[in-house]
FIFILUM-735631 format. One record per residue (C-alpha): residue number from 1; x, y, z. Coordinates in steps of 0.5 Angstrom, whole numbers, m for minus. Example, Ala and Ser with C-alpha at 12.3 -4.5 7.8 and 13.67 -1.06 7.14 Angstrom:
REM residues 2
[pt 1 [25 m9 16]];
[pt 2 [27 m2 14]];
END
This chain:
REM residues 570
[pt 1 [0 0 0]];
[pt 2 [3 7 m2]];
[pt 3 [m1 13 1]];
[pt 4 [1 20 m1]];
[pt 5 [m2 27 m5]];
[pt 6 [m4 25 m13]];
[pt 7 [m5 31 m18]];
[pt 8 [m10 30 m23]];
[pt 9 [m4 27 m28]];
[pt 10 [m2 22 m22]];
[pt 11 [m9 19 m24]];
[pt 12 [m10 19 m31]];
[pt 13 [m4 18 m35]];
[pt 14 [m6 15 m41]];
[pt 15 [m3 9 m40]];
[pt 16 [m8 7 m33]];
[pt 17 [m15 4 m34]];
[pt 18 [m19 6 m27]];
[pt 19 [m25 1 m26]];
[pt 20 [m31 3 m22]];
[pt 21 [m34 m4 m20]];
[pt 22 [m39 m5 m25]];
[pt 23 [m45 m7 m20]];
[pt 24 [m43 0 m15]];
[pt 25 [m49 4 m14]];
[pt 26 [m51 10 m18]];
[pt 27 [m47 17 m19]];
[pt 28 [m52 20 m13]];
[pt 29 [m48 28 m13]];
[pt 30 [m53 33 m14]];
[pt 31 [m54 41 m16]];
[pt 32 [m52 43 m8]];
[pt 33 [m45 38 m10]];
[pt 34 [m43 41 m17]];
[pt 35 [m45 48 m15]];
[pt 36 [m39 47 m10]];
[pt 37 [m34 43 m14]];
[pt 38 [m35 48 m21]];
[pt 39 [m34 55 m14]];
[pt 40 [m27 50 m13]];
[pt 41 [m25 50 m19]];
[pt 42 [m26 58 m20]];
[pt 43 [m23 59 m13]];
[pt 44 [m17 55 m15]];
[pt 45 [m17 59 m23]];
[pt 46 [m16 65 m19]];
[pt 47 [m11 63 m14]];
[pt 48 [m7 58 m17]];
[pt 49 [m5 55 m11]];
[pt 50 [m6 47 m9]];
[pt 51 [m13 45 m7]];
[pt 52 [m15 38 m5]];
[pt 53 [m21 35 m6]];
[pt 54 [m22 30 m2]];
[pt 55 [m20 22 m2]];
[pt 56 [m19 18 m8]];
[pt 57 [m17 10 m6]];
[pt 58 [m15 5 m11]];
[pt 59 [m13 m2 m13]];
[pt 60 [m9 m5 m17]];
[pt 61 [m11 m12 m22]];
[pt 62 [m9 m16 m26]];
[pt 63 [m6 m16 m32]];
[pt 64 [m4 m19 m38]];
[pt 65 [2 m19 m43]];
[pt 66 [m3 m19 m49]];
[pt 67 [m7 m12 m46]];
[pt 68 [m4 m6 m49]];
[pt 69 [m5 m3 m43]];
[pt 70 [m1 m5 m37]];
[pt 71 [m4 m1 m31]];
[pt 72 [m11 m4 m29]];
[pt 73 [m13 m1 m23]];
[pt 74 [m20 m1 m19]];
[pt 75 [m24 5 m16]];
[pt 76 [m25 3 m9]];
[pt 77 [m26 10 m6]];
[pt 78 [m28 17 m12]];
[pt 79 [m33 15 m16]];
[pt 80 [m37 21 m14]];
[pt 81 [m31 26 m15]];
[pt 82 [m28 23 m21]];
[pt 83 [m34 22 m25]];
[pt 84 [m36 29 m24]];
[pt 85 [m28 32 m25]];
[pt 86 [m29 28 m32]];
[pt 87 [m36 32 m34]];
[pt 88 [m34 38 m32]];
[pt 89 [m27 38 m37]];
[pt 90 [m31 36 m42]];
[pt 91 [m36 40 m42]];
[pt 92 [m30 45 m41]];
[pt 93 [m26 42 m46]];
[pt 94 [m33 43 m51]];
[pt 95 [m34 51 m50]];
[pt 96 [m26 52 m51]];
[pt 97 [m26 48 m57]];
[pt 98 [m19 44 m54]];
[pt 99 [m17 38 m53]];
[pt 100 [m14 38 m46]];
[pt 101 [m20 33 m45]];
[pt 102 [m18 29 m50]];
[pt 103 [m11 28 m48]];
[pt 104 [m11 27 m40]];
[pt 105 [m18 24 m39]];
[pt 106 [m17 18 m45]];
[pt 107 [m12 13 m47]];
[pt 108 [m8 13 m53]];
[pt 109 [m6 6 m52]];
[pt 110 [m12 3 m53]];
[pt 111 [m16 8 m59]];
[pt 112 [m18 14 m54]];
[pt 113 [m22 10 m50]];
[pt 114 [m25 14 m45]];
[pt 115 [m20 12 m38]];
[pt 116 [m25 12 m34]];
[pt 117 [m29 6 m34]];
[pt 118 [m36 7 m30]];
[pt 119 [m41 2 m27]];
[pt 120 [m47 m2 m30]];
[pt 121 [m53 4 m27]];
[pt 122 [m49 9 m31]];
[pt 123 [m44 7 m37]];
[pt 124 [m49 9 m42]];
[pt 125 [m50 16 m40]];
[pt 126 [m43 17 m38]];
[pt 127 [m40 15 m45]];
[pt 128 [m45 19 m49]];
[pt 129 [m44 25 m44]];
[pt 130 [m36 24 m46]];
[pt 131 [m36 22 m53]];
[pt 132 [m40 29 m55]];
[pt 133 [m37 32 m60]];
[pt 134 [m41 39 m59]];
[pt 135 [m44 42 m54]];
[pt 136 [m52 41 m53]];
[pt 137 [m57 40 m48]];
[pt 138 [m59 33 m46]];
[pt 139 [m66 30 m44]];
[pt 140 [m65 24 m40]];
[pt 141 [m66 24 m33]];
[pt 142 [m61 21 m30]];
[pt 143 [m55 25 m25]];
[pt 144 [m49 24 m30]];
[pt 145 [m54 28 m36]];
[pt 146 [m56 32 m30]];
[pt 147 [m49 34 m28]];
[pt 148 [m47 35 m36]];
[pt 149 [m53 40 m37]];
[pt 150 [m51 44 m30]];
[pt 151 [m44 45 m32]];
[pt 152 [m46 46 m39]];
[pt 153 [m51 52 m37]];
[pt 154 [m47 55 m30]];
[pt 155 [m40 55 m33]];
[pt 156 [m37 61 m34]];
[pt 157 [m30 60 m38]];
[pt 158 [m28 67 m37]];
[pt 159 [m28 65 m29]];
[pt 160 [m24 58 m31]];
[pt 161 [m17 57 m31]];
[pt 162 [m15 50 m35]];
[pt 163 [m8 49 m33]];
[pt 164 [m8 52 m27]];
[pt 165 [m14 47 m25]];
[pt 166 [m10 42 m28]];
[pt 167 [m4 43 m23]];
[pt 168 [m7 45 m17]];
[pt 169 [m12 40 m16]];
[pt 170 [m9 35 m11]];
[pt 171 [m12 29 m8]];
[pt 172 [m11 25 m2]];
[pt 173 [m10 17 m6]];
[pt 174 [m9 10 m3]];
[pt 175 [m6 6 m8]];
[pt 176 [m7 m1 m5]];
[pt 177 [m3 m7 m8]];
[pt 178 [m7 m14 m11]];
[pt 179 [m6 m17 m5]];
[pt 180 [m7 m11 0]];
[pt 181 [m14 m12 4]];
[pt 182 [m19 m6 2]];
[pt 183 [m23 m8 6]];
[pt 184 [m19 m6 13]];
[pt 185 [m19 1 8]];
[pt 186 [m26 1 7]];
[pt 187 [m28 0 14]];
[pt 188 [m24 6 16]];
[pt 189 [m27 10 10]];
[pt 190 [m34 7 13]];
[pt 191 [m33 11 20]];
[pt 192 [m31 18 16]];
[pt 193 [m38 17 13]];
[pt 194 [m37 14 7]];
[pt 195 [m43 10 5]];
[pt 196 [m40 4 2]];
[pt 197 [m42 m3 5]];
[pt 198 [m39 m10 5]];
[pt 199 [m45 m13 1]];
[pt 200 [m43 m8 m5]];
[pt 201 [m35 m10 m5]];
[pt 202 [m37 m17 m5]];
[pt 203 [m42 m17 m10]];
[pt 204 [m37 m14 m15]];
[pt 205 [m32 m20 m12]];
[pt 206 [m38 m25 m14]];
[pt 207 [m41 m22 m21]];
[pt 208 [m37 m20 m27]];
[pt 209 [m38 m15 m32]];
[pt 210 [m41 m20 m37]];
[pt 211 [m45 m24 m32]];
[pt 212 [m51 m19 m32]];
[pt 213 [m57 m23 m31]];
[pt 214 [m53 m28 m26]];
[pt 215 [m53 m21 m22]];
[pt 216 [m60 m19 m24]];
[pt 217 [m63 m26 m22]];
[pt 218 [m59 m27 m15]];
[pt 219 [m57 m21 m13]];
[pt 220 [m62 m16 m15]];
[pt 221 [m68 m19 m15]];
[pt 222 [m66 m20 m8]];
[pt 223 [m63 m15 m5]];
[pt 224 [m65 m8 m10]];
[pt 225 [m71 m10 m14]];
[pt 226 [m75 m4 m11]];
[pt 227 [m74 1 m5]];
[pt 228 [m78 m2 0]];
[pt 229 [m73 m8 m1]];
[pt 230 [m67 m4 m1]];
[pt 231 [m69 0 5]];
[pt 232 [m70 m6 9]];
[pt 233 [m63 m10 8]];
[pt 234 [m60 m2 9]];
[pt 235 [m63 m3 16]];
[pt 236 [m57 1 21]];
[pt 237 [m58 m3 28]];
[pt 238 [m53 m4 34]];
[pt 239 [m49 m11 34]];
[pt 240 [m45 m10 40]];
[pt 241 [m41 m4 40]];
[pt 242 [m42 m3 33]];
[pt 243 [m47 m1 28]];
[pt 244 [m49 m5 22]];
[pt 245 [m54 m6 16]];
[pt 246 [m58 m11 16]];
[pt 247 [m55 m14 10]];
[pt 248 [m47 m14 13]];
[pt 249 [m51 m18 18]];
[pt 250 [m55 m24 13]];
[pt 251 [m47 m24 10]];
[pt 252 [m44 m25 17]];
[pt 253 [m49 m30 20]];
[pt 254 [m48 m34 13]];
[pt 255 [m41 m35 12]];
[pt 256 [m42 m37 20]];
[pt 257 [m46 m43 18]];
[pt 258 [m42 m44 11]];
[pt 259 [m36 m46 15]];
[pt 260 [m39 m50 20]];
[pt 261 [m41 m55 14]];
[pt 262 [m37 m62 16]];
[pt 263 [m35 m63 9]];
[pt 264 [m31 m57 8]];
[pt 265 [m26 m59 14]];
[pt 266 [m25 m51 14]];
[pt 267 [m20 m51 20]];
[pt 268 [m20 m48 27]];
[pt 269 [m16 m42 26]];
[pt 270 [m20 m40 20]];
[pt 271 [m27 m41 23]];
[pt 272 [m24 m37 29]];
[pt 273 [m21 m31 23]];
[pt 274 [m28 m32 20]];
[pt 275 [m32 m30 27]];
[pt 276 [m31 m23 27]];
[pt 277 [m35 m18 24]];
[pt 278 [m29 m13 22]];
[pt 279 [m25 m16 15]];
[pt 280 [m33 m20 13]];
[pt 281 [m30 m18 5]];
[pt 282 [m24 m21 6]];
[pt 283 [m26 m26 10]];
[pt 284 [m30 m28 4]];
[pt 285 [m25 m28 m1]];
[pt 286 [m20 m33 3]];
[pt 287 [m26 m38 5]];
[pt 288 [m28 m38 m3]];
[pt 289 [m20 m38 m5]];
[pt 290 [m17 m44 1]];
[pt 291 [m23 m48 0]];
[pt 292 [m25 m48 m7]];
[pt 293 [m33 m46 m6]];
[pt 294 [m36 m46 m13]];
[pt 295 [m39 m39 m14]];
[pt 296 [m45 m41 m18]];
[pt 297 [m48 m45 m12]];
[pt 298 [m45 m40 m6]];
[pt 299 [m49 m36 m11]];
[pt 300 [m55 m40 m10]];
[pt 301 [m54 m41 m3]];
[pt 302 [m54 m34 m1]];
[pt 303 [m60 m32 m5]];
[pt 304 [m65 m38 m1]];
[pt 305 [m62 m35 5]];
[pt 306 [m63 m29 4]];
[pt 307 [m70 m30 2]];
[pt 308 [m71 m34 9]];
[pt 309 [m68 m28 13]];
[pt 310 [m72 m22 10]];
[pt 311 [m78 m27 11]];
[pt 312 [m77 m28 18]];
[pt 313 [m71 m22 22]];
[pt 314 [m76 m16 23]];
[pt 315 [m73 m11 28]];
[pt 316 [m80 m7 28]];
[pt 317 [m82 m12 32]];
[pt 318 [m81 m8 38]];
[pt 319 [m86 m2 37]];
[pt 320 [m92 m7 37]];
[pt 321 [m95 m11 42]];
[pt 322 [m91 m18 42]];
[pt 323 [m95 m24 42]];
[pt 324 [m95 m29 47]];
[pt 325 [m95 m35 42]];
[pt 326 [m87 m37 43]];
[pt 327 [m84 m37 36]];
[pt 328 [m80 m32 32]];
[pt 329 [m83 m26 33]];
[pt 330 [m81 m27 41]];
[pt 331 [m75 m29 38]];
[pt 332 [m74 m22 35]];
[pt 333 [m77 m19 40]];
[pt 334 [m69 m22 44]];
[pt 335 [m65 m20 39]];
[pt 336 [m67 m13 37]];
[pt 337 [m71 m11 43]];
[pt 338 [m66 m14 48]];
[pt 339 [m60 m13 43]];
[pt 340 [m58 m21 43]];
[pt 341 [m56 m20 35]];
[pt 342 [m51 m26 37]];
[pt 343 [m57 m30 37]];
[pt 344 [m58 m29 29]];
[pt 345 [m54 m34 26]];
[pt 346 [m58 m41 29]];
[pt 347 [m64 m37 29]];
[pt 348 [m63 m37 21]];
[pt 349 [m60 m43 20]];
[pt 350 [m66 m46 24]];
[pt 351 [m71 m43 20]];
[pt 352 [m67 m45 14]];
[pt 353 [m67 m52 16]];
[pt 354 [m73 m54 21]];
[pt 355 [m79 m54 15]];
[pt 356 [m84 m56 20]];
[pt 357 [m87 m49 24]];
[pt 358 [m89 m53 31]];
[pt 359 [m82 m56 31]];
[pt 360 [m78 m49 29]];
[pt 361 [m83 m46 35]];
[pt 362 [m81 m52 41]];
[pt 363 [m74 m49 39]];
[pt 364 [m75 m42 39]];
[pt 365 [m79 m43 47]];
[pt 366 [m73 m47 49]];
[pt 367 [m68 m41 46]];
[pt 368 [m72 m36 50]];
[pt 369 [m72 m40 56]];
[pt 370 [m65 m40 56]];
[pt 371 [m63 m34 54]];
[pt 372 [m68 m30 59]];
[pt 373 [m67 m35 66]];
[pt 374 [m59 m33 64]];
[pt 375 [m61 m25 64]];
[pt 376 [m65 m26 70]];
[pt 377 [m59 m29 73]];
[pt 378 [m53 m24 70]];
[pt 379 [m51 m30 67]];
[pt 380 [m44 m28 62]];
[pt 381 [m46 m27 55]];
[pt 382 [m38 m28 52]];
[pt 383 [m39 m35 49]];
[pt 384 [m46 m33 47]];
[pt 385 [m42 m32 39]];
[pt 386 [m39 m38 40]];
[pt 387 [m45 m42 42]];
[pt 388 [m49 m39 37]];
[pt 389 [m45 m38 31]];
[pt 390 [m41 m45 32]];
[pt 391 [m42 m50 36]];
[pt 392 [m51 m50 35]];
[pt 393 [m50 m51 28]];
[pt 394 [m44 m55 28]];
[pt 395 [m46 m60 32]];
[pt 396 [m53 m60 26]];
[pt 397 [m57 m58 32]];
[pt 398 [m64 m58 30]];
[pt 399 [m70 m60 35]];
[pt 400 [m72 m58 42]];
[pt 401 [m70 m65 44]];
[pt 402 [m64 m64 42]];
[pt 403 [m62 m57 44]];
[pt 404 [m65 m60 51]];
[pt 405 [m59 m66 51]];
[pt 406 [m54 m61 48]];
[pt 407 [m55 m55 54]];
[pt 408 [m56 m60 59]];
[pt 409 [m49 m63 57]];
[pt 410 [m46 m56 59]];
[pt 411 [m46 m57 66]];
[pt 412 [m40 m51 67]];
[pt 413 [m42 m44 68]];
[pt 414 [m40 m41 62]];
[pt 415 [m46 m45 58]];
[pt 416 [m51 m47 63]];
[pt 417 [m58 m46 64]];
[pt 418 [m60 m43 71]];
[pt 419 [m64 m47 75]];
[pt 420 [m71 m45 79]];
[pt 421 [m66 m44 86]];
[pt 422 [m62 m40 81]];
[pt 423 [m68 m37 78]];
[pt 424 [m70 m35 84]];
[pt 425 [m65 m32 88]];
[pt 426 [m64 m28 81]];
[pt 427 [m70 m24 82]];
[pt 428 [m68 m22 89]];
[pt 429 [m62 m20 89]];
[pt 430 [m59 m20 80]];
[pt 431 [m58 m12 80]];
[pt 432 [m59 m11 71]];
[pt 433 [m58 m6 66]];
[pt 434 [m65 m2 64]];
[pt 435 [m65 m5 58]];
[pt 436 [m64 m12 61]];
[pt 437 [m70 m10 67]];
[pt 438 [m75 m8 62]];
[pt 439 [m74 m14 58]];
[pt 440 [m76 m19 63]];
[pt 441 [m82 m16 66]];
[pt 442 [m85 m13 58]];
[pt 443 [m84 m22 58]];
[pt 444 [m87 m24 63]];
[pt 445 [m93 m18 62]];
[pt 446 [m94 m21 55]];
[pt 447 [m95 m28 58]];
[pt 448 [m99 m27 64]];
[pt 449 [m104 m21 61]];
[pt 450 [m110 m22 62]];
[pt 451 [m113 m20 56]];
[pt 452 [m121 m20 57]];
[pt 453 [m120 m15 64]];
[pt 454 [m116 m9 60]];
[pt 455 [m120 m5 54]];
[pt 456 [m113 m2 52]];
[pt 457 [m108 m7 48]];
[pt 458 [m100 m7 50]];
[pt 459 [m95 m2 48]];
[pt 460 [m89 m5 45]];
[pt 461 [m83 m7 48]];
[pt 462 [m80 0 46]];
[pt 463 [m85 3 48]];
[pt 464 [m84 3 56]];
[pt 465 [m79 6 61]];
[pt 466 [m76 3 67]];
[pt 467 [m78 6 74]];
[pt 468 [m75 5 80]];
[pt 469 [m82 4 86]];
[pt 470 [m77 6 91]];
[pt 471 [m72 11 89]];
[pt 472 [m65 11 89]];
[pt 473 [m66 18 92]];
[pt 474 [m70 15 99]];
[pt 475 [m66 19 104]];
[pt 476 [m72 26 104]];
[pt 477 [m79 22 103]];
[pt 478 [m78 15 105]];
[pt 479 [m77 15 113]];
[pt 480 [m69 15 116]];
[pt 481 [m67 9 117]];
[pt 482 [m63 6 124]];
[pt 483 [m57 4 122]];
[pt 484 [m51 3 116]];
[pt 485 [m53 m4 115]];
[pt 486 [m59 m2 113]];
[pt 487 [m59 3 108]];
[pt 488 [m53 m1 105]];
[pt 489 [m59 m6 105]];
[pt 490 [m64 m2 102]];
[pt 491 [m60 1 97]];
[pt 492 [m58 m6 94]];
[pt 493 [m65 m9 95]];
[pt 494 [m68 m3 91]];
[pt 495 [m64 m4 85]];
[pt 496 [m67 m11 84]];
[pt 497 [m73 m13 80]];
[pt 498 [m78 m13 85]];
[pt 499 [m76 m6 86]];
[pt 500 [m78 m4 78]];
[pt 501 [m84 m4 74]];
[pt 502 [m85 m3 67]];
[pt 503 [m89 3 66]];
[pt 504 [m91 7 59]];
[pt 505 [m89 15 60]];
[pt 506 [m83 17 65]];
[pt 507 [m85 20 72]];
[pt 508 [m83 27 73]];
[pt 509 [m77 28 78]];
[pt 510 [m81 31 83]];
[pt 511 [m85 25 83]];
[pt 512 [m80 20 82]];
[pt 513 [m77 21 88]];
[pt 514 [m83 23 92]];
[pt 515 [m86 18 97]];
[pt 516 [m91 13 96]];
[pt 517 [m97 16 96]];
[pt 518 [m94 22 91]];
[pt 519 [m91 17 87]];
[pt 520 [m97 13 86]];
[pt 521 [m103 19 85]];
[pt 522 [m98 24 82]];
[pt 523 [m98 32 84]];
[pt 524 [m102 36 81]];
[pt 525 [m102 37 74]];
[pt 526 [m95 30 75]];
[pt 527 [m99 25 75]];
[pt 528 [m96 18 78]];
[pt 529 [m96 10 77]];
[pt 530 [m104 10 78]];
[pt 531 [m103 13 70]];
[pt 532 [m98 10 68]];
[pt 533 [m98 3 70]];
[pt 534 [m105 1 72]];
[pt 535 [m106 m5 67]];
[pt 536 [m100 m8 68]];
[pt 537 [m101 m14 70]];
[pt 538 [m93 m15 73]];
[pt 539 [m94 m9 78]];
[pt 540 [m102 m6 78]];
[pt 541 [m104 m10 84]];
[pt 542 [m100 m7 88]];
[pt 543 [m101 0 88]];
[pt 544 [m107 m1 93]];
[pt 545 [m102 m2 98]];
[pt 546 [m101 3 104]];
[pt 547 [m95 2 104]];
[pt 548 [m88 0 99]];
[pt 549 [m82 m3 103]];
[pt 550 [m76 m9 103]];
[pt 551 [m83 m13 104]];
[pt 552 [m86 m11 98]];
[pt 553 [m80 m11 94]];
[pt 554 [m78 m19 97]];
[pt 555 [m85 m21 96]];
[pt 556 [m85 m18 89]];
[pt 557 [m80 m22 87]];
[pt 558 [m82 m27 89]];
[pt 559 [m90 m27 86]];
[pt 560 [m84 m25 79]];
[pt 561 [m80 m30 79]];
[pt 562 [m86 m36 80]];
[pt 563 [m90 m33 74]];
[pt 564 [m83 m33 70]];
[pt 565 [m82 m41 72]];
[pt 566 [m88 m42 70]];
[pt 567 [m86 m39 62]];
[pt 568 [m79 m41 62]];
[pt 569 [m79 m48 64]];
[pt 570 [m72 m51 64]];
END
């Protein structure tokens, strides 16, 4: 890899073919986007002093002896700014009738092609824009003739210097070697808020250039045949500390179940090398290449895995009321609402494989017994990855029987499931995250609800916020206590599930701190729990209570946990 400043002649030499990936996405610059590049270029006509615009990234190819041009190299990182420089010179070059353009921005080598050669959505209409041989106006719609139409309208060839833009104009440019990883540059690109995926490197690795209705039967009809479509693969979640779309998700919990296939023999250190999210794309690379993958049915595999992800995987889940029918909603509901995303990749290869419903739905009950005993108890979550992306799906695990059999064998404390004493004792004394908390009494509150008693239908899982009955604030409202120990045992009792209930608008801080009566019946025009939890079959019962205290708490607890072994029995 060779970083440092490039001038416009560095780039286009005459003798260097630059390739946009043909299934890149669309030139998407628009008249906010010209209008300050066409003020640089006068800005720096006037001045004639080095001007940088920006980044441009590139790869070397391949080539052979028998091309007439012998540098080939892939646009990684530009295409915006490159397509836009090669209009407006031509537009420049057609209203001062030279041939600057021809000589910088085409290759003498191979019959004045056009050096830049562009991607599937926009080939046409940037060849005809730079193979005009007068200027004129152009009718089509799309943003390279719209680009072409603004320049050739707002130029104004007296503010313009050719050659003082030829020489000042600098860019920052990566020049990475075949072997070089553009994938670790494309994650940094991606942090400093270029839109580029994994899935659009990826499927310009998988379809070449003359393999367009491939491309359109298993890729785009999957992945682009409409906005609705697009919108959801481009779907941006949390998946640990990182933000990620839903299609870098499908292709990582792919590859997870790709590599545990026995008849591959994919070895340990690669498994664990294909296990993180960061490098996907060369992941991919190295997978195909080392263990000899056929493109065409990997192609096909990833389309019908795809179709099953789309089908099933619905992060909206959260804003509606859940079900109370175990299955993949609920499922859902764990990975997105309560940020499980390690979860996916059996969760995927499950739906793939299991084609009997009531047998996915034994699977998906066991999985959330297991995931929220675990929660409840502060069970580590660190070898949920492992688990979930590995061992499951290894091991062709496949049926609640054997699921059972499997967790049962983990006796260790990594990978167990919680008995009804550690359950219990969970609820007494677990102190949780909010989003944990939430989680587990929004859960119980769908299984337990009695439907026929409330006239209104339960808010979805992101709808509620978590309070505190008795407040980590006590000291001024809630009585004095005699000794350290016992405001050390209130402190750490209030923290616990008994102590918390789900309700749907947060309390004031005036009430929220108040005592029991005030945060109950609110203040004024503040209103309290009485508004905002009755109906709640977690917690509603209790407001008539005189009094809330560590009693209350123990023995609210207690009433959560026998709802929740009644749910999640092990």
């Amino acid at each position: 890899m060779e970083a440092g400043k490039r001038s416009i002649n560095d780039i286009f030499n005459g003798n260097k073919i630059l390739e946009i990936p043909f299934f890149q996405r669309a030139y998407i610059w628009n008249e906010s986007q010209w209008e300050r590049f066409l003020t640089d270029m006068e800005y720096v006509s006037i001045n004639n002093k080095p001007y940088f615009l920006g980044s441009i990234i590139l790869k070397q190819q391949l080539t052979n002896s028998q091309q007439s041009v012998g540098d080939k190299r892939t646009l990684i990182d530009g295409q915006q700014r490159l397509t836009t420089l090669n209009i407006f010179f031509k537009v420049l070059s057609l209203k001062t009738n030279n041939q600057y353009f021809s000589n910088i921005f085409r290759l003498p080598m191979k019959e004045n092609e056009i050096a830049l050669l562009h991607n599937r959505n926009d080939i046409n209409a940037f060849n005809s824009v730079l193979n005009l041989t007068e200027e004129k106006k152009l009718t089509d719609d799309d943003n390279v003739t719209k680009a072409y139409n603004y320049f050739s309208e707002k130029i104004d060839i007296s503010k313009l210097n050719f050659q003082n833009i030829l020489t000042n104009i600098m860019f920052v440019g990566i020049d990475l070697g075949f072997d070089d990883d553009e994938q670790q540059i494309f994650d940094t690109t991606n942090s400093l808020g270029v839109d580029l995926t994994t899935a659009d490197l990826l499927k310009n690795y998988l379809f070449g250039r003359n393999e367009i209705q491939l491309y359109i039967d298993h890729w785009q009809n999957v992945f682009e045949i409409d906005k609705e479509t697009k919108d959801y693969w481009d779907t941006e979640i949390t998946a640990g500390r990182l933000r990620r779309d839903f299609i870098d998700l499908f292709f990582y919990s792919f590859l997870q179940i790709k590599i545990q296939d026995s008849k591959l023999n994919v070895k340990a250190e690669d498994k664990d090398e294909f296990t993180k999210m960061v490098g996907l794309f060369n992941s991919y690379k190295i997978f195909i290449k080392n263990y000899n993958i056929d493109k065409f049915k990997l192609i096909a595999e990833i389309k019908e895995y795809a179709k099953v992800f789309q089908e099933y995987f619905d992060n909206e889940i959260i804003d509606s009321e859940l079900t109370a029918n175990s299955g993949i909603e609920r499922i859902n509901a764990i990975i997105w609402g309560l940020e499980n995303t390690t979860l996916i990749p059996y969760v995927l290869f499950v739906l793939k494989n299991v084609v009997n419903t009531q047998e996915q739905n034994k699977i998906f009950e066991y999985l959330e017994t297991y995931i929220m005993r675990r929660m409840v108890c502060h069970e580590n979550t660190k070898n949920y990855n492992q688990l979930f992306s590995e061992r499951l799906i290894s091991n062709n695990i496949l049926s609640k029987h054997e699921l059972k059999l499997y967790i049962d064998s983990k006796s260790d404390k990594v990978n167990h499931m919680p008995s009804d004493s550690e359950l219990k004792e969970g609820f007494n004394n677990s102190k949780l995250v909010n989003n944990q908390s939430v989680g587990i009494l929004y859960f119980i509150e769908t299984k337990i609800r009695d439907k026929q008693k409330h006239s209104t239908s339960l808010l979805g899982l992101d709808r509620y916020s978590l309070e505190h009955i008795m407040p980590k604030k006590w000291e001024n409202n809630w009585g004095k206590l005699s000794n350290e120990q016992d405001k050390i045992n209130r402190n750490r009792k209030l923290l616990t599930l008994g102590n918390l209930t789900i309700i749907t608008a947060s309390l004031n801080s005036s009430i929220k701190n108040g005592n029991w009566d005030t945060k109950r019946n609110g203040k004024g025009t503040k209103k309290g729990l009485n508004q905002y939890a009755t109906g709640l079959d977690t917690f509603s019962q209790y407001l008539t209570l005189p009094d809330w205290n560590e009693q209350t708490i123990t023995n609210r607890a207690d009433f959560l946990y026998n709802e929740a072994v009644k749910i999640w029995k092990d």
